[in-house]
Backbone as a ProteinNet text record, in pm:
[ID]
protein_1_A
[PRIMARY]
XXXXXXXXXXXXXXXXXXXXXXXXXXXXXXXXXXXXXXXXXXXXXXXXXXXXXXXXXXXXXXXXXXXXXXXXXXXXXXXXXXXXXXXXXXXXXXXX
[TERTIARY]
-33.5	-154.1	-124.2	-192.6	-138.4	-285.4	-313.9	-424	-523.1	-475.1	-536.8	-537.4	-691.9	-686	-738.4	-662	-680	-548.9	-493.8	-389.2	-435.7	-368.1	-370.1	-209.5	-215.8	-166.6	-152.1	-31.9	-0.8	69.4	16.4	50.7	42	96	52.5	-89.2	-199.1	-369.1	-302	-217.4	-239.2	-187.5	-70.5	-13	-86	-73.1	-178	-125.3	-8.7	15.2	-4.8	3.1	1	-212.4	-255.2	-417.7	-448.9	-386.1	-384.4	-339	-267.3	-204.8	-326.4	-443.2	-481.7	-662.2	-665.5	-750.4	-769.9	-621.9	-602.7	-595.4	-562.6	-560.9	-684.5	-782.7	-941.4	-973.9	-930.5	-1043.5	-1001.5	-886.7	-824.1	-870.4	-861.7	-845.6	-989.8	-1006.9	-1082	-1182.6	-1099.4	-1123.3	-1180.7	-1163.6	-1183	-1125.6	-1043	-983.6	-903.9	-852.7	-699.3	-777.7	-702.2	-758.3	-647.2	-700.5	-567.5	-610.1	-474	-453	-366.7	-405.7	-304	-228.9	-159.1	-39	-73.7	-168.2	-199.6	-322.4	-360.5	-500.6	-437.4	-503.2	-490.7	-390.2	-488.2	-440.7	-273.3	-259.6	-174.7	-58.7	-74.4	32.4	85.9	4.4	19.6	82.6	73.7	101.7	245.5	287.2	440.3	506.6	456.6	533.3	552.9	434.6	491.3	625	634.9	735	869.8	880	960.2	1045.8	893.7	913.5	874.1	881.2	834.3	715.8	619.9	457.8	393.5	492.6	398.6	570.8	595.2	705.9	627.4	608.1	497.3	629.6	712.8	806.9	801.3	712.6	709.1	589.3	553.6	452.5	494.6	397.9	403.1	290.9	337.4	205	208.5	104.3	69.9	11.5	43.8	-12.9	-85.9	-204.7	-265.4	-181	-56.6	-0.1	107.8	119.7	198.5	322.7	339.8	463.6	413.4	545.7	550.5	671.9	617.8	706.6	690.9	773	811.7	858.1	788.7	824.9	815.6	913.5	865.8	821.6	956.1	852.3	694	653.5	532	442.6	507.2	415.8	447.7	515.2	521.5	428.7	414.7	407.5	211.6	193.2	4.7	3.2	77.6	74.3	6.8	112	58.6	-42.4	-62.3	-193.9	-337.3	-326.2	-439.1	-430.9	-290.6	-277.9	-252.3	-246.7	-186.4	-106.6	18.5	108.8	47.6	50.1	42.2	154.7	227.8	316	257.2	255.4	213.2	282	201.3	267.1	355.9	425.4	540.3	434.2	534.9	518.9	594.2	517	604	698.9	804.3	947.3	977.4	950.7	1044.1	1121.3
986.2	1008.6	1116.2	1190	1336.1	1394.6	1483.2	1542.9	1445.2	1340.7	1263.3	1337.5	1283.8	1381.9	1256.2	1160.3	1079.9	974.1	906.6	846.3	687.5	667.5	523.6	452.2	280	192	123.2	100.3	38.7	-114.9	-231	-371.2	-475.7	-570.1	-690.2	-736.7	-774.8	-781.6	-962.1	-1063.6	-1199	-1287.5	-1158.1	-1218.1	-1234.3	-1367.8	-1376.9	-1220.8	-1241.4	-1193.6	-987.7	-992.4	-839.8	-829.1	-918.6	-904.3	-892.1	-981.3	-997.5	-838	-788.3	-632.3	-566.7	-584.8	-512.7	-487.1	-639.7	-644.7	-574.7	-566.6	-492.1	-312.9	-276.4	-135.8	-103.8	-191	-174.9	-205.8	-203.5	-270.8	-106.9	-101.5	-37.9	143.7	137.9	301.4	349.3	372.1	485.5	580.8	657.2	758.4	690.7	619.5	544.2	580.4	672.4	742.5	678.9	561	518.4	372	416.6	358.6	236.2	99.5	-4.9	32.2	-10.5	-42.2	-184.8	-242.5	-372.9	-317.5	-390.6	-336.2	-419.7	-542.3	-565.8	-544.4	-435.3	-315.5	-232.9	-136.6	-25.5	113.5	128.5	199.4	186.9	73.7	68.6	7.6	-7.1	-13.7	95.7	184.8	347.6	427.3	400.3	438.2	397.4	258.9	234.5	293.2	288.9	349.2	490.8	568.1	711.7	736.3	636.3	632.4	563.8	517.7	490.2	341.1	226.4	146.4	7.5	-83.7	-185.2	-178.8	-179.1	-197.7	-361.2	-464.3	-558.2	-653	-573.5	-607.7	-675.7	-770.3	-767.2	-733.6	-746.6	-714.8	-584.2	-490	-351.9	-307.5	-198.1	-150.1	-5.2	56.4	239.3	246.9	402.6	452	605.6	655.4	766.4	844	998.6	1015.4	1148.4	1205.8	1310.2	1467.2	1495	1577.2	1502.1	1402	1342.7	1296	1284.3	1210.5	1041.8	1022.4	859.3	810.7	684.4	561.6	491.4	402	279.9	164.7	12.9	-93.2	-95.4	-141.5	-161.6	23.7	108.3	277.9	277.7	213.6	201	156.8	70.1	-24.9	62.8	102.8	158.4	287.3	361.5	488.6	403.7	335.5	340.2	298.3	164.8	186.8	342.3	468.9	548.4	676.3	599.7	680.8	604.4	459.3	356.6	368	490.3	453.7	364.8	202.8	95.3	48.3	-20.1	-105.9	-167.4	-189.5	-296.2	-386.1	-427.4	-515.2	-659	-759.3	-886.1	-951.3	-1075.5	-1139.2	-1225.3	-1236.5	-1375.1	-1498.6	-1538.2	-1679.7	-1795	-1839.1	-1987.5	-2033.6	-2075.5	-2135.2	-2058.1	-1928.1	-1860.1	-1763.4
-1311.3	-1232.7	-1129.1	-1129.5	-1019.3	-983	-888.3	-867.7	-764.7	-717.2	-653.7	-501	-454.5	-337.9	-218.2	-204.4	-106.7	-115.4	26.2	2.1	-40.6	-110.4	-175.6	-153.4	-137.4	-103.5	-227.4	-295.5	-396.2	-377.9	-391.3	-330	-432.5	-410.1	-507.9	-506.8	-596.2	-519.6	-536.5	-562	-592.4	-474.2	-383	-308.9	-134.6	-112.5	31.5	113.7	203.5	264	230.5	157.8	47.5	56	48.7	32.5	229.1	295	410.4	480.9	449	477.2	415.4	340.8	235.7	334.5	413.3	441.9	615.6	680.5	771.6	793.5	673.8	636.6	640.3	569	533.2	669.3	752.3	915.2	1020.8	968.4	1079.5	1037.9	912.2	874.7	927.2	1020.6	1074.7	998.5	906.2	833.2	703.6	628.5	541.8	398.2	408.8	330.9	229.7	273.1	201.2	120.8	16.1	-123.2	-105.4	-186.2	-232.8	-371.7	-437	-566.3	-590.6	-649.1	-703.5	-830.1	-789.1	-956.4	-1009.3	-1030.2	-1132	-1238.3	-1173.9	-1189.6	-1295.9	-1369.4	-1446.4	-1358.4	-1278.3	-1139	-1075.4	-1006.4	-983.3	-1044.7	-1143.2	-1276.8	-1261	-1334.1	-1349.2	-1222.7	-1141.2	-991.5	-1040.2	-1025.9	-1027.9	-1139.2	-1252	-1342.8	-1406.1	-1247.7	-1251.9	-1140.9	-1061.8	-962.4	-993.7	-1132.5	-1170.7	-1127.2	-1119.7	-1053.2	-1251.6	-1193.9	-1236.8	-1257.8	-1329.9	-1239.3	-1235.8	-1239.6	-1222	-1094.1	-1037.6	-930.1	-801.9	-771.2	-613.8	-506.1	-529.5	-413.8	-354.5	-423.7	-416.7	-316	-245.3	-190.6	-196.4	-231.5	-269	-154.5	-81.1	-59.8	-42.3	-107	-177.3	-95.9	-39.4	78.7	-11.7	47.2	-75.3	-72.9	-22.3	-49.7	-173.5	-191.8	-333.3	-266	-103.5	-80.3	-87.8	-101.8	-130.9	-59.8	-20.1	58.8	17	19.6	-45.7	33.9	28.6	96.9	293.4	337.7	487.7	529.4	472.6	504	492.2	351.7	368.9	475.5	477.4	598.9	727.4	747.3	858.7	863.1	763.5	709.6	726.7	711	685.7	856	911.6	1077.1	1081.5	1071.9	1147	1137.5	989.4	969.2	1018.8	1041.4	1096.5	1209.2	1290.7	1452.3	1473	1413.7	1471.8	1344	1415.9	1324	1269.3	1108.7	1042.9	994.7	1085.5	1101.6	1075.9	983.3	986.6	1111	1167.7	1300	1290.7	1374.6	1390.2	1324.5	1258.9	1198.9	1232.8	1312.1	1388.1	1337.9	1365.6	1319.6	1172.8	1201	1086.7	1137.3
[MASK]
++++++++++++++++++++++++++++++++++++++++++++++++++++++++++++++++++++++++++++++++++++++++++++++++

C-alpha cells in the first residue's frame, strides 16, 4: 500500500485497551486527519505485511505518517501524542 496521503494508526481493533487508544486519537486529533486501521481489517493487514510485520500480531502498533515514515509500538504512541499535541499515554492502573 503506498501513495497514501494521510497518516494512519495501525492497532489491534479486538483489544480493549488498543480500541481505548483508538478512541482517544479520534477525540483528540484536531485535524481529523489520522485514520485507524485494525489488523484485523483488509487495510491493516496489508499495512503490517508491507512493513514486514506479522499482520494479525496485536502486540504491534504502526503508525504511518503521510510522508511514508513509520513507528512502531510505544514510538508510536508517542509519535501520535505529538501529532494530537497531547500524550496518548493510557493512565495508571491501580495496583499495577
Amino acid at each position: 500500500m503506498t501513495g497514501q496521503t494521510y497518516p494512519i494508526a495501525v492497532m489491534d481493533g479486538t483489544c480493549a485497551l488498543c480500541a481505548f487508544g483508538a478512541k482517544i486519537v479520534h477525540r483528540l486529533d484536531r485535524s481529523g486527519d489520522i485514520r485507524i486501521a485494525p489488523i484485523q481489517g483488509e487495510t491493516g493487514a496489508a499495512l503490517m505485511r508491507d512493513h514486514g510485520l506479522a499482520p494479525f500480531n496485536p502486540d504491534l502498533w504502526l503508525f504511518i505518517e503521510e510522508d511514508g515514515t513509520v513507528t512502531r509500538d510505544l514510538d508510536a504512541l508517542i509519535r501520535l501524542g505529538q501529532r494530537t499535541a497531547t500524550p496518548v499515554i493510557p493512565p495508571k492502573i491501580s495496583g499495577v
